[in-house]
Each structure stands twice: as C-alpha cells, then as structure tokens.
ZAMARGU-4260 file (C-alpha; in steps of 0.2 Angstrom, whole numbers, plus 5000, padded with zeros to 4 digits):
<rodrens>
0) 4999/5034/4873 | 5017/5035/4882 | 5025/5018/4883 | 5042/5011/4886 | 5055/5017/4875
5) 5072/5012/4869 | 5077/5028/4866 | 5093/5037/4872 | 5095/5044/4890 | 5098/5060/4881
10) 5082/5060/4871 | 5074/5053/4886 | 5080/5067/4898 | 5069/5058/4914 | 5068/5068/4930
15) 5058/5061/4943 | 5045/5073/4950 | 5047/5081/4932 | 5037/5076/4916 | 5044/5064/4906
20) 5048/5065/4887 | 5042/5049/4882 | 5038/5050/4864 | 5024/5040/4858 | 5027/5022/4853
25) 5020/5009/4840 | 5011/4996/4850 | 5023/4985/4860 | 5025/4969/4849 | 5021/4957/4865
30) 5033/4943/4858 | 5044/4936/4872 | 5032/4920/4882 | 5030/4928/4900 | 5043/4921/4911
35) 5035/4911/4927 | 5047/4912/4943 | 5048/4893/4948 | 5043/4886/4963 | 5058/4885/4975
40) 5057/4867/4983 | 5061/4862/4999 | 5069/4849/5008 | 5058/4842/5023 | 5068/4840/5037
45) 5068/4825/5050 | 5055/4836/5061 | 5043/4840/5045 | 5050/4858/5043 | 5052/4864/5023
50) 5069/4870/5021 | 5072/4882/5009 | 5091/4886/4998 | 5091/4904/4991 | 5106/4907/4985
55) 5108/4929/4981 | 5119/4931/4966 | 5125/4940/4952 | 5122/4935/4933 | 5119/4940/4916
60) 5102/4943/4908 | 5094/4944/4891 | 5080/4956/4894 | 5079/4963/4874 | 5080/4949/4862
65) 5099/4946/4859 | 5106/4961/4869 | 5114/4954/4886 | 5112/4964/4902 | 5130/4963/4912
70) 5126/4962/4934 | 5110/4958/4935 | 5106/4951/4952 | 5095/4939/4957 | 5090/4923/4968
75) 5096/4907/4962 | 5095/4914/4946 | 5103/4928/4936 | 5086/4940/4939 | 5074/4939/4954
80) 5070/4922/4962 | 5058/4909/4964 | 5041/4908/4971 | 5044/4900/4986 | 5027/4894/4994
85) 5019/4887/5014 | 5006/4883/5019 | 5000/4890/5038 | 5006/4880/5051 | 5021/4875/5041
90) 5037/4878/5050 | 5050/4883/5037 | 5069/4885/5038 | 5078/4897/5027 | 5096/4896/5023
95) 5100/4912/5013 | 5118/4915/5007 | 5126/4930/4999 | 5137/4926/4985 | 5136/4943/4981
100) 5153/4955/4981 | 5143/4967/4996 | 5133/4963/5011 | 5114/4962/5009 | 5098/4958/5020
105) 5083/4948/5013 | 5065/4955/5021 | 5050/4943/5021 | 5040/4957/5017 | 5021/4956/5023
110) 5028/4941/5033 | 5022/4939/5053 | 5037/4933/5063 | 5050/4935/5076 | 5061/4952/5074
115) 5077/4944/5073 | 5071/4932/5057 | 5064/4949/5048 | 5076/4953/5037 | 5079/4969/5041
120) 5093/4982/5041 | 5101/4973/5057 | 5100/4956/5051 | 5115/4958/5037 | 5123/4948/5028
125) 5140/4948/5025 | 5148/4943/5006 | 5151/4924/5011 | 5140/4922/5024 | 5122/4911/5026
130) 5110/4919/5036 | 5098/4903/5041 | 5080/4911/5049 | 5066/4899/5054 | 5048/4903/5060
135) 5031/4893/5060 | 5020/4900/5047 | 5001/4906/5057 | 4993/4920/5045 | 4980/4920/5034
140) 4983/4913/5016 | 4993/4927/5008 | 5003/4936/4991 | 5020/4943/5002 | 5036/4943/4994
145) 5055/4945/4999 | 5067/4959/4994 | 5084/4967/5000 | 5083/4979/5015 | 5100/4982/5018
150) 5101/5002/5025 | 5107/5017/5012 | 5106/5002/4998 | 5089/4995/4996 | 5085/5004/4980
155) 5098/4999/4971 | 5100/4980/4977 | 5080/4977/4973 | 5083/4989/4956 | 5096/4975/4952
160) 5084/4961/4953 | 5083/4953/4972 | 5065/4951/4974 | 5052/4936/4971 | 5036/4929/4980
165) 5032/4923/4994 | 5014/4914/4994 | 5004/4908/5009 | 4990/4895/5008 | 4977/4893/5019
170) 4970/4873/5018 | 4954/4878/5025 | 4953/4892/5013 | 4940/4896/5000 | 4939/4888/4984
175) 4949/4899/4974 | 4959/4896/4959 | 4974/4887/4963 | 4984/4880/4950 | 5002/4889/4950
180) 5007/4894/4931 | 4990/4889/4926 | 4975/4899/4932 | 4986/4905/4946 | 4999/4917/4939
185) 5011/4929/4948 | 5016/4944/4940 | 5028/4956/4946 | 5029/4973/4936 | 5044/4984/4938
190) 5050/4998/4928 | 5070/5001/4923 | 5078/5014/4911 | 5089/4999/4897 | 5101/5008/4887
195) 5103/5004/4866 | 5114/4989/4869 | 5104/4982/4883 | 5114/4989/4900 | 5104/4993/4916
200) 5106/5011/4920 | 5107/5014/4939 | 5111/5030/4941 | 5093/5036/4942 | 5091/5026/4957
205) 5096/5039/4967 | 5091/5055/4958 | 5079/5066/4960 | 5063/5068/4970 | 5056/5049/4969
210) 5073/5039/4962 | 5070/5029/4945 | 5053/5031/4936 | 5059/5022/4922 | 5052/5022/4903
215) 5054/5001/4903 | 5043/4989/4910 | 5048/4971/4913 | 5034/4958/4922 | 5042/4943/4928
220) 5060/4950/4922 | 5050/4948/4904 | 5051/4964/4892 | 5035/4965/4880 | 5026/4949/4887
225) 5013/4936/4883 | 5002/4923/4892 | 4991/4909/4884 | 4979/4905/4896 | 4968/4890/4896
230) 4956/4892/4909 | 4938/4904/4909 | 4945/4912/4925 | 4961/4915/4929 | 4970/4924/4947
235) 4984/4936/4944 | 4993/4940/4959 | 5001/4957/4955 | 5015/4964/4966 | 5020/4979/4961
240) 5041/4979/4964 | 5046/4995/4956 | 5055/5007/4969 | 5045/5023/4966 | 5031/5019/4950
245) 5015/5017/4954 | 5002/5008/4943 | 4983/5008/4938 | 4981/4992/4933 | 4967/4987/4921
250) 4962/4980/4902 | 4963/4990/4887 | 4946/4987/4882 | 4940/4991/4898 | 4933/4975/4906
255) 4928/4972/4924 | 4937/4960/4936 | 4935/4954/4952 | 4947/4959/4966 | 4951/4946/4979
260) 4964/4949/4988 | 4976/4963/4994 | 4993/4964/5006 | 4989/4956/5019 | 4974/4942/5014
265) 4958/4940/5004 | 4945/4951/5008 | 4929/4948/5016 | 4920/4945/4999 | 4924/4950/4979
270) 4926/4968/4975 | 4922/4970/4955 | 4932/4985/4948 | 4939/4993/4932 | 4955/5000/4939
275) 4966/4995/4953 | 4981/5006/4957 | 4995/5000/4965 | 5010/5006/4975 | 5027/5000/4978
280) 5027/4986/4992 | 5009/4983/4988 | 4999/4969/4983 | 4983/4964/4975 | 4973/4949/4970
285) 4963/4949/4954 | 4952/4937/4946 | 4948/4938/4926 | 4936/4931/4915 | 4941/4924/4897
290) 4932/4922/4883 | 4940/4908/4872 | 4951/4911/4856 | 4950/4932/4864 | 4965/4942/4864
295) 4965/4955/4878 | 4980/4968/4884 | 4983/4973/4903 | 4988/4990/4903 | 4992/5004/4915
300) 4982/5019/4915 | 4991/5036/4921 | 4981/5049/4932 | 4985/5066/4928 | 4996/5076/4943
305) 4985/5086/4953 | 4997/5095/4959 | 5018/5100/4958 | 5030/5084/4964 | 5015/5074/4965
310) 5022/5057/4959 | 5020/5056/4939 | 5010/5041/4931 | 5012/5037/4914 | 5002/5025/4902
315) 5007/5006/4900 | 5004/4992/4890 | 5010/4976/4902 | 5005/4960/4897 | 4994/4951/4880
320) 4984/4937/4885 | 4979/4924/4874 | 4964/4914/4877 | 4965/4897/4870 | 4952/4892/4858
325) 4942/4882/4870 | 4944/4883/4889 | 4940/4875/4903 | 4927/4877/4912 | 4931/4887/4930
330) 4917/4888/4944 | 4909/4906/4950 | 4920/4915/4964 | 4910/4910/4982 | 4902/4925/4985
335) 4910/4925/5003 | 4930/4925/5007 | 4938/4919/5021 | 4945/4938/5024 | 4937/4948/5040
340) 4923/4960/5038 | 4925/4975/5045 | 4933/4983/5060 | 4931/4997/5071 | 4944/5003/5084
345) 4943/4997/5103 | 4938/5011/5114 | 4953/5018/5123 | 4965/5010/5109 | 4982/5021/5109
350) 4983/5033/5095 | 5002/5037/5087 | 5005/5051/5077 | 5018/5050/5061 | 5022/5068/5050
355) 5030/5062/5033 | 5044/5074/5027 | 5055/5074/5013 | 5066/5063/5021 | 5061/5064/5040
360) 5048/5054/5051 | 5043/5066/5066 | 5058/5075/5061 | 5072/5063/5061 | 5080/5052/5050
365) 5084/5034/5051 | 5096/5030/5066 | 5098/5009/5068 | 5105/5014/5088 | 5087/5023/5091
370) 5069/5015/5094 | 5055/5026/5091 | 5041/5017/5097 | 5037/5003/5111 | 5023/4993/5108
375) 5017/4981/5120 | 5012/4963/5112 | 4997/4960/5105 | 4989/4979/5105 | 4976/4985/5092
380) 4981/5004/5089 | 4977/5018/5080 | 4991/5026/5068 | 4990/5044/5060 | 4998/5045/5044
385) 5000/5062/5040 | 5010/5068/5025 | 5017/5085/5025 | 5026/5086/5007 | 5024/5075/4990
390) 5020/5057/4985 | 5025/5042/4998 | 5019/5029/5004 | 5018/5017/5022 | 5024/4999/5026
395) 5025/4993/5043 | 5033/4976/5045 | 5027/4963/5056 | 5005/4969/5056 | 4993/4968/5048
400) 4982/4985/5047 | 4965/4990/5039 | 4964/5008/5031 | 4950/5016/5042 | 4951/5034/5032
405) 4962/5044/5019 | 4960/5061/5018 | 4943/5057/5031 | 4934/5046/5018 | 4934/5027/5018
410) 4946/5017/5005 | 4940/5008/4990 | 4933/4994/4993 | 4945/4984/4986 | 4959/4992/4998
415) 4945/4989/5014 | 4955/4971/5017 | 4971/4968/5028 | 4985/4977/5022 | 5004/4982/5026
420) 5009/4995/5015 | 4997/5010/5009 | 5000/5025/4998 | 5000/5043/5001 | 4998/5057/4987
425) 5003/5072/4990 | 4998/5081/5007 | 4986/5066/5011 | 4981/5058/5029 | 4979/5040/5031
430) 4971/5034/5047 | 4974/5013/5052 | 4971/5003/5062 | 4986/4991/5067 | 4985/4974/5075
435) 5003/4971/5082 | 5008/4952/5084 | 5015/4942/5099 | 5032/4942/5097 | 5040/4950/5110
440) 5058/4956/5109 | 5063/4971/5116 | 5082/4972/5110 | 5078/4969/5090 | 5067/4981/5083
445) 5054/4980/5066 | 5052/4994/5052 | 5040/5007/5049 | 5045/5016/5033 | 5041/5025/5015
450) 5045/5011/5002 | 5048/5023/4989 | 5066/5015/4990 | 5074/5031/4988 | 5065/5040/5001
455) 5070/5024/5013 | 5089/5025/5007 | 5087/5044/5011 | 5081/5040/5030 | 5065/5040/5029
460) 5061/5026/5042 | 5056/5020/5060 | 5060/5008/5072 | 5049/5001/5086 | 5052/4986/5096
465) 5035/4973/5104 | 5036/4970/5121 | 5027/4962/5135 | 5013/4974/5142 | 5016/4984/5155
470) 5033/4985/5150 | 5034/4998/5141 | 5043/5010/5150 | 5058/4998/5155 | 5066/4994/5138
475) 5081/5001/5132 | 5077/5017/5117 | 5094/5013/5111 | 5102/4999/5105 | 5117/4991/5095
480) 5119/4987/5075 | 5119/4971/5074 | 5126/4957/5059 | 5121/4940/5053 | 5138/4931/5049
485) 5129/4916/5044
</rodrens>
C-alpha cells in the first residue's frame, strides 16, 4: 500500500499528473489524539445577532512530533480555524481581520448570501484591515466551510492552513447525532509534502498539471491520528480540503456506513455504501456503527487512471478509531431525512453551456472587470458541464444544484442530494440542475470555478451576477475590482 512518507523530495520525485514514487511504508503508528477545531463562540449582540472574531494569522506548528513547522497560517490559531456554528434563521455578524503580511479574502463556501458578503476575489482584504460581513442564515442544516479566495493566490493561502467549518443546523431537523467532538466529529483531510525537519514545502503548489498531490496526510491539522469514540453510532462530517487530491474514503476492513449528507444538505433518506469518493470543495456526511472495545482504521482507497493526466489517486490510512469498551447506546437513523427527494427540470428552464479547458472556461481566462453570465433571481436552470481535457471539478458559489447526469447516467445515490461542487474525470459531462437564490445585485458578481486551486489560480473561473427578472439585458457585463479596507 502507498502511504505518506517522510522521505526526501529527491527520493519522492512527485509530479502531478505523473505517478508517484511512493515507496511502501510500515503501517502509520496512529499516535497523535485527533485534534478537534473548537467551536468559535460568539458574542450576541443587542439585537440577537451571533457576532463572530476570526482573526487570520501566521504561526508555528508542530505537525510531526518535536519537529516545528515555521509560517503556518491559520484562524485564530497557528493552523486552520474553528468550527464556527448557526443555526437557520440566525443573523450572524462576522468581523474578519487580516493580521497577515498579504491581502486575503475569506469565502463562506457552500454558504447562501448577498454577493457583496461572499468572500470572493472582489471582497479583499488588505494586511490590517477587518472585513465585517453579516447575513441571516435561511438554508437547510448544512456541513459548509470557509477558505481564502483571493485571485492568483488561493492555492497557496488555503495550502498554508486558512480553512475550517462552517456547520448549519436546522432546529426542526431530524434526529441525527448531534453532539460536537462526541458523536459529531469533523474531519478535514488534506495532504501536504513535510520535509525531514518538519517545513512545509510550497513549491508544489503551483507545479504541474494539478498543483500539490502530496505523500502526507494530516486530518484536523493532526499527522497519524486517533479518536476514542464512546458512542454505538457516530457522524463524521468529512470535508475534503486538499487543493487537487481527491479521496475514496472507507474502512480497512471493509464495513458499510450510512451516508447522510452531502454539500449542500442531508439527503432525502440514508444511502448505505462501502466507498465514498470525495473531491476538493466537497463534502459528505457519514454515519458509523461501533462495536465496543473494536479498533477500526479509515482509509483511502486509490482507483487506478483510466487514462493519461487523469488525476492520480493513491492509498491511505487516515484515521484509527477506538471504540471504548462499553458504549452508549445510539438510536437507529430515521429512515426519512429532511433532504428533498427528487427533481426534475421546469419545462422551458434555460440551459447554459460551460467547455472546461486546461485553464479556460468557454475559452477565456478569469478577468474580475468581465461577467459571463446574467441570471435573473430566483431561476431553476440547466447547466452543461462539459470537460474537454483532464481531471477538474465544478463549484458554483451562491446555489444549490442536484447532479441530474454524468456522462448521461444518473450519480450515486449518495451524490443524488443538494450540492455545490461536483467532480469531473477526464473528458466527462455533468448535467445540473441549479436553483439560483434571491439576492439580487447586479454590480457584485458570484463565482463559478474549477476548485483544483491550481487550475482556479491559473484562470480557470466565471463570473455571473443575479438580477431582478426581466433585467437581464440592462446590466452592465463589465465591472470594477473592488477592496474590503475593513
């Protein structure tokens, strides 16, 4: 099995859309406790709203035992950030700083809300400066999360460290569990490449075909990581942060789970599976049974290239769980979610038409001055993912989408739910369908992009702005840069 080395970069001689040489590896030893982000706590305003601090940093981290890592960033910490958690209907305020020595952006990624408090490429944040957003929370409960998207630089600021969760709940949800760090447990899987005296190395981000697909995996900033778990059944919410790696996530020994969840909500009722695969951006829900006193590894599970600059996917071992000799007793999943069932287009809805490149959408590069696409508020469309060339995948901020075909079959079931983000191999064809929200704002326009990070940095995105219907062909398809100065 191929698994994260410590070797050097010459042995490791790593070139994305190349095979690796990983050498096999003894077992990992799984001895550092699984780090759990903290919940980021607000202050409740005078009118009821949680206000939330993040604070975006550099630090210094200790990711192999006794070996320090020198500029790690993160969010109120040296190395990602804290879970910060709402409920719908909760008005939030946000007041982001950048103590950082460059200007950033932080993205509520999955998140539905007003352009201008995205996050996005035009919502920067100079070195200084606090950028303070504020939306009412009104979508369904939710695993989203937050990350850099500053223009050019996304790859390398998120590589860094500036990412962490953002959960929604739903208080007329169903009965799920709930309990966070207990039978509720985020885990957020990246890999890096950590030289012999414990350094990040960052010139992979912006090499090759795909960026970094590094030999390392760290979950929760934790390298070789265990979890006791005390409960029968226990909920992983697995976000999968890397900037190009994509996962097949499962048990060594094979055992079924129950999905629940993916990008955008829970689905309409429990999908049982072996394997989950998982791209960057994307999200999924899984419940797991336990027996007590069992020890069981999550693993990752390779698929071989089917063909040349397909995206490579190697073997491995994430996480040991360690049941505790007796557990407590957790009910049966309801056999119904609170997700949607299933959807099928509105007759007459528009249908848009998107050719992935190497770089390019529809042949052009990223230009922040250009809008690509009008869309009037509230329309359910069709979009046409089509990808000319090798590996990427598809996030469009502000919707929710369901994945009606790829390659004209349906998705797995357990990708059937609401999404935001959906991965393409190699000369594949997605077909959504994309509910657009309400907020209209025809001057500050949302993302559509690849979010292989490199591919993003590279140019490979979109902008469209929401307007009011019948609009359409009145708004401006340029527009200036804008800055956040706080």
């Amino acid at each position: 099995m191929k698994r994260r080395s410590l070797l050097s970069l010459a042995a490791l001689s790593i070139v994305a859309g190349c095979s690796s040489t990983l050498e096999k590896q003894p077992d990992p030893n799984f001895s550092n406790r699984l780090r759990i982000p903290p919940p980021a706590e607000p202050v409740i305003d005078a009118d009821g709203a949680k206000r939330f601090s993040l604070d975006l940093r550099a630090g210094r981290s200790e990711f192999l035992p006794g070996r320090i890592t020198e500029n790690t960033w993160g969010v109120n910490g040296a190395y990602l950030g804290p879970t910060v958690r709402a409920s719908r209907g909760d008005k939030v305020r946000m007041a982001v700083t950048n103590s950082l020595p460059e200007t950033t952006t932080l993205h509520w990624h999955g998140m539905r809300l007003p352009a201008r408090m995205d996050g996005g490429p035009h919502q920067m944040i100079e070195p200084g400066a606090t950028w303070t957003p504020e939306w009412t929370v009104d979508q369904p409960a939710a695993t989203s999360w937050f990350h850099p998207h500053l223009h050019e630089k996304t790859a390398m600021h998120v590589y860094r460290g500036l990412a962490g969760l953002f959960l929604i709940d739903d208080p007329d949800g169903p009965p799920l569990p709930d309990e966070y760090g207990v039978d509720d447990l985020p885990l957020i899987v990246q890999d890096k490449e950590i030289d012999d005296a414990g350094e990040l190395e960052t010139s992979g981000v912006d090499r090759g075909t795909f960026g970094l697909l590094g030999p390392t995996i760290l979950v929760n900033g934790t390298y070789d990581p265990f979890v006791d778990v005390t409960t029968e059944a226990v909920r992983f919410r697995l976000l999968n942060a890397s900037n190009a790696r994509v996962y097949r996530i499962g048990f060594a020994d094979g055992r079924a789970f129950e999905v629940i969840g993916g990008d955008a909500g829970l689905l309409e009722r429990p999908v049982r599976v072996d394997r989950v695969k998982i791209s960057p951006g994307e999200r999924v829900e899984i419940v797991v049974r336990f027996s007590p006193g069992e020890t069981v590894v999550m693993d990752s599970r390779g698929e071989p290239r089917k063909t040349a600059n397909d995206i490579e996917e190697d073997d491995f071992q994430l996480l040991k769980i360690v049941a505790a000799a007796a557990l407590k007793a957790s009910p049966g999943l309801p056999a119904t979610l609170s997700g949607p069932g299933p959807e099928t287009p509105p007759a007459g809805a528009r249908v848009r038409r998107f050719s992935l490149s190497g770089s390019e959408i529809n042949g052009h590069d990223m230009d922040m001055t250009r809008i690509d696409e009008v869309v009037p508020a509230g329309a359910t469309e069709i979009w046409e993912i089509d990808n000319t060339t090798y590996a990427h995948n598809f996030h469009i901020h502000e919707v929710a989408f369901r994945i009606l075909e790829i390659n004209g079959a349906p998705p797995p079931a357990y990708q059937a739910g609401p999404k935001d983000t959906v991965f393409l191999p190699k000369e594949a064809k997605a077909r959504l369908l994309v509910r657009f929200g309400g907020f209209v704002d025809p001057l500050t326009p949302y993302m559509y992009h690849c979010h292989l990070l490199r591919h993003e940095d590279k140019g490979m995105m979109g902008q469209f702005v929401i307007v009011e219907p019948g609009t359409e062909n009145l708004v401006p398809r340029t527009i200036r840069a804008g800055h956040h100065h706080g």
